[in-house]
C-alpha atoms as one frame of an Amber mdcrd trajectory, in Angstrom:
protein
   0.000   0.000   0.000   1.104   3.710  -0.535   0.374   6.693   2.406  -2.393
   8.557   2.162  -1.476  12.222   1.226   0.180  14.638   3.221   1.622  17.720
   3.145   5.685  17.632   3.536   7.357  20.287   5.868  11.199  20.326   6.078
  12.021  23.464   8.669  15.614  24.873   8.524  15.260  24.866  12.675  13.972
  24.242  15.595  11.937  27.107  16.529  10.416  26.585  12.481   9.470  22.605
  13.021   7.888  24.144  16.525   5.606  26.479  14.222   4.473  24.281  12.248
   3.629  21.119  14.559   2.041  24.464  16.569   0.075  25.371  13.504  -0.983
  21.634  12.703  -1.425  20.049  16.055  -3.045  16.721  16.202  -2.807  16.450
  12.207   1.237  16.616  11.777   3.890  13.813  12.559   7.446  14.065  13.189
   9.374  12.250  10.649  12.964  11.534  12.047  14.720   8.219  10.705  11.246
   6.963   9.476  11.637   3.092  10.900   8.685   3.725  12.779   6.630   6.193
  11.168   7.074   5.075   7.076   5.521   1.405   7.648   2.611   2.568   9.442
   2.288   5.125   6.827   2.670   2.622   4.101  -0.111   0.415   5.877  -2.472
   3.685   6.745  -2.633   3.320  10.084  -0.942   6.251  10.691  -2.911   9.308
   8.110  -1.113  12.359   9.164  -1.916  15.335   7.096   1.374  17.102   7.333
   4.812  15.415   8.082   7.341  17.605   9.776  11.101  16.214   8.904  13.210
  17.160  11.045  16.545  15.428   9.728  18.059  19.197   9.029  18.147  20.459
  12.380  21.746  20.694  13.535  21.335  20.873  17.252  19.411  17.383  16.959
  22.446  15.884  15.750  24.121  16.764  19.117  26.332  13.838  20.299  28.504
  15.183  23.201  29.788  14.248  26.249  28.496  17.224  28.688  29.749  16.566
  32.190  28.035  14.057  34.215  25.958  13.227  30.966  25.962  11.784  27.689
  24.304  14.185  25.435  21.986  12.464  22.499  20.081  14.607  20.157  16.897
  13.271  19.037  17.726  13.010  15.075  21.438  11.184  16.427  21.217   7.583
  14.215  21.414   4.899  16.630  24.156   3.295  14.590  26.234   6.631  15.459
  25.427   6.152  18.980  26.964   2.393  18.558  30.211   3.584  16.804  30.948
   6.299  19.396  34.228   5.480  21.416  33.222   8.103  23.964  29.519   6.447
  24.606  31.364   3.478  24.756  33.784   4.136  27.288  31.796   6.515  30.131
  28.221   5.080  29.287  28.566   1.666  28.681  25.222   0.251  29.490  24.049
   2.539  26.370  26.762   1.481  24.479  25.783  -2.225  24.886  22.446  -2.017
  24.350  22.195  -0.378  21.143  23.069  -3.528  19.202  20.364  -5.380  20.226
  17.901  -2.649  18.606  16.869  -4.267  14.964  19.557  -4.995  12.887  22.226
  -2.738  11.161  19.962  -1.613   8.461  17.657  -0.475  10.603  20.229   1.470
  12.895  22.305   3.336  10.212  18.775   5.462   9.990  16.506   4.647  13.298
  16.933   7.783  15.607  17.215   7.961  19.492  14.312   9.938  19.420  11.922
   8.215  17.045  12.668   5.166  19.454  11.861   7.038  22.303   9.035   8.906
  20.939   7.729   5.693  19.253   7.434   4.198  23.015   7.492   0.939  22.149
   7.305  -0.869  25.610   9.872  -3.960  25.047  11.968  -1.424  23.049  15.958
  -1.167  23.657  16.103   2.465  24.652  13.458   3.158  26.766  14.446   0.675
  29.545  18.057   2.006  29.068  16.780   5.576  29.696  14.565   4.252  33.104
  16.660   2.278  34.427  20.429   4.992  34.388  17.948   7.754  35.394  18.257
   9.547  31.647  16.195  13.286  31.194  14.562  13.714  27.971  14.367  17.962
  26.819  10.858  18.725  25.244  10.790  22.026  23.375   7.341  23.619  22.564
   6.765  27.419  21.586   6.271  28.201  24.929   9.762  27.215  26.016  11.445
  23.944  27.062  10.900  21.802  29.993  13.150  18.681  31.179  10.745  15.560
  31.639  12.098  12.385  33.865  12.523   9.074  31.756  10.546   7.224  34.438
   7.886   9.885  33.645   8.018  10.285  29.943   6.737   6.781  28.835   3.170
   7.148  29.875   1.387   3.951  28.057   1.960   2.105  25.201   3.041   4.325
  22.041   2.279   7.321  24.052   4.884   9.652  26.151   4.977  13.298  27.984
   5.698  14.877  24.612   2.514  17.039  23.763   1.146  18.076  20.201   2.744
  20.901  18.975   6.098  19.474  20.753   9.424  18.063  20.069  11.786  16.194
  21.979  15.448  17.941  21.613  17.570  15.706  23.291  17.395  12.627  26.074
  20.980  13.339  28.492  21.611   9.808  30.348  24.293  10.002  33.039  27.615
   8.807  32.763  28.796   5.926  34.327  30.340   6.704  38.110  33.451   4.491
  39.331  32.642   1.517  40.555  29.092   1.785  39.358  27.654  -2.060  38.343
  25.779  -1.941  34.427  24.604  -4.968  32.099  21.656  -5.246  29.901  20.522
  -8.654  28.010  17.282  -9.355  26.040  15.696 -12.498  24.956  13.594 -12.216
  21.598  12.334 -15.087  19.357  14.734 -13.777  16.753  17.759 -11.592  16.680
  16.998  -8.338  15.656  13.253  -8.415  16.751  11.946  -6.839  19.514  12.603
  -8.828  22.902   9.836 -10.491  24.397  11.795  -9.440  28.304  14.695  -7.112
  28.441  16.425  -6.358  31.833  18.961  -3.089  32.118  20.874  -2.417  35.138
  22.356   0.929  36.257  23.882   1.255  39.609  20.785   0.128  42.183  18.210
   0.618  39.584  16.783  -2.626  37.825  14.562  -1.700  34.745  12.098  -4.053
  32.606  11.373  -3.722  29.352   8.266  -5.504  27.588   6.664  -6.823  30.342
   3.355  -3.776  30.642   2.916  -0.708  28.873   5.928   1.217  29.688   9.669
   0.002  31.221   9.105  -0.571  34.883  11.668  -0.396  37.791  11.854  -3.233
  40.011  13.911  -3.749  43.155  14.553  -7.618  43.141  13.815 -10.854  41.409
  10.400 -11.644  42.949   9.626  -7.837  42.316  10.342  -8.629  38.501   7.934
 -11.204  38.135   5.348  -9.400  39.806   5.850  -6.579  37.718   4.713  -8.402
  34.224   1.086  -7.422  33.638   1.309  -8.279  29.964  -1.645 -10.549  29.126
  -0.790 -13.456  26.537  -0.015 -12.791  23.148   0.868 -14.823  20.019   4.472
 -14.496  20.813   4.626 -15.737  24.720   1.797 -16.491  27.539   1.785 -13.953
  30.436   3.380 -16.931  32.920   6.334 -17.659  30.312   7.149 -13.750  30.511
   6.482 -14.071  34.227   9.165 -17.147  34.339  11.859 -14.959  31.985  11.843
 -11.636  34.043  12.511 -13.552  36.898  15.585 -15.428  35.328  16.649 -12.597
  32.782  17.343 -10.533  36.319  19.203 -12.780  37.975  21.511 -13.286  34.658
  21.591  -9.731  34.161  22.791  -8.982  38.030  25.182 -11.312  37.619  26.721
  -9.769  34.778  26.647  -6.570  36.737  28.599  -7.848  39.109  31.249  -9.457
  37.228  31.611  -5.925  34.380
């Protein structure tokens, strides 16, 4: 199938993309890598009658370390995010969970922020962001305003970013000394989306894929409480309930040994 029409908007920046998705509200859609957005075009579930690109905004292509924080615009490719030696070395829990995300096709033009924005709950990034404390920047044309990870996933597909808003930039902290990380996943197939993924950042122990947003838990038992998805054609509630609980206690354990 082919979209249904739209009108196409590329601003030259930031405060021009904020006009128009002001102007359009509920009837424009931010187009950043288009992994997300372009299927569900393609298949008309998604009819938005003006598409904002945002892809030529500098300051989204921010990728800086910025004291205690790793600095990720929201138009930064994930596969940039995976080549970075600097990610790598002071936020490694980022670093090692990009990989998982898709496959390398998919990464060289999926964005940090159509990931986030897409709110996917078994999706790579958002459990990242939960579970290391990350702060996501939402810009609107009345000014910007720094939204909590934990808060910004509200439900499935939906997040703190309003119409007529764009998120700028998610900043996750940098790795202290001595501070414990590891994420794993388990998916049916590499490169799809995991049915359980586990991230751990210091104390914090986030789920991914197991309810409608990533979910921080404080032990094993806690983990498998904390699946409320129902069944599904990929896994039964109880199987998901089984893998949190053992997906934690491998992902501790790598923790501990990193």
């Amino acid at each position: 199938m082919k979209s249904a029409p739209f009108a196409y908007h590329a601003p030259a920046s930031v405060d021009e993309a904020l006009a128009l998705l002001a102007a359009h509200g509920d009837e424009a859609s931010v187009l950043a890598g288009g992994q997300s957005l372009l299927p569900l075009l393609a298949m008309r579930l998604a009819r938005p009658a003006h598409l904002v690109d945002i892809h030529r905004l500098d300051e989204l292509h921010r990728l800086e370390v910025d004291g205690e924080h790793v600095v990720v615009g929201a138009a930064v490719t994930q596969r940039r995010v995976e080549r970075d030696a600097r990610v790598a070395e002071v936020c490694p829990l980022l670093a090692d969970a990009v990989p998982w995300i898709g496959h390398a096709a998919i990464r060289n033009r999926g964005t940090v922020g159509g990931s986030l924005c897409h709110a996917d709950p078994a999706a790579e990034l958002p459990v990242v962001c939960v579970a290391s404390g990350a702060t996501m920047t939402i810009a609107g044309t009345s000014g910007r305003r720094t939204v909590a990870a934990a808060e910004f996933f509200e439900m499935p597909f939906t997040t703190a970013v309003q119409p007529g808003e764009l998120l700028v930039d998610v900043r996750i902290p940098v790795r202290r000394p001595g501070e414990r990380w590891a994420f794993l996943e388990v998916a049916r197939r590499h490169g799809d989306f995991p049915l359980v993924s586990v991230a751990v950042a210091g104390d914090a122990i986030a789920l991914g894929g197991v309810a409608g947003r990533p979910v921080l838990v404080a032990d094993v038992d806690a983990a498998r409480d904390a699946v409320t998805a129902a069944d599904d054609i990929h896994a039964t509630h109880e199987y998901r309930r089984h893998l949190a609980g053992v997906l934690v206690e491998r992902t501790l354990a790598r923790a501990a040994a990193a």
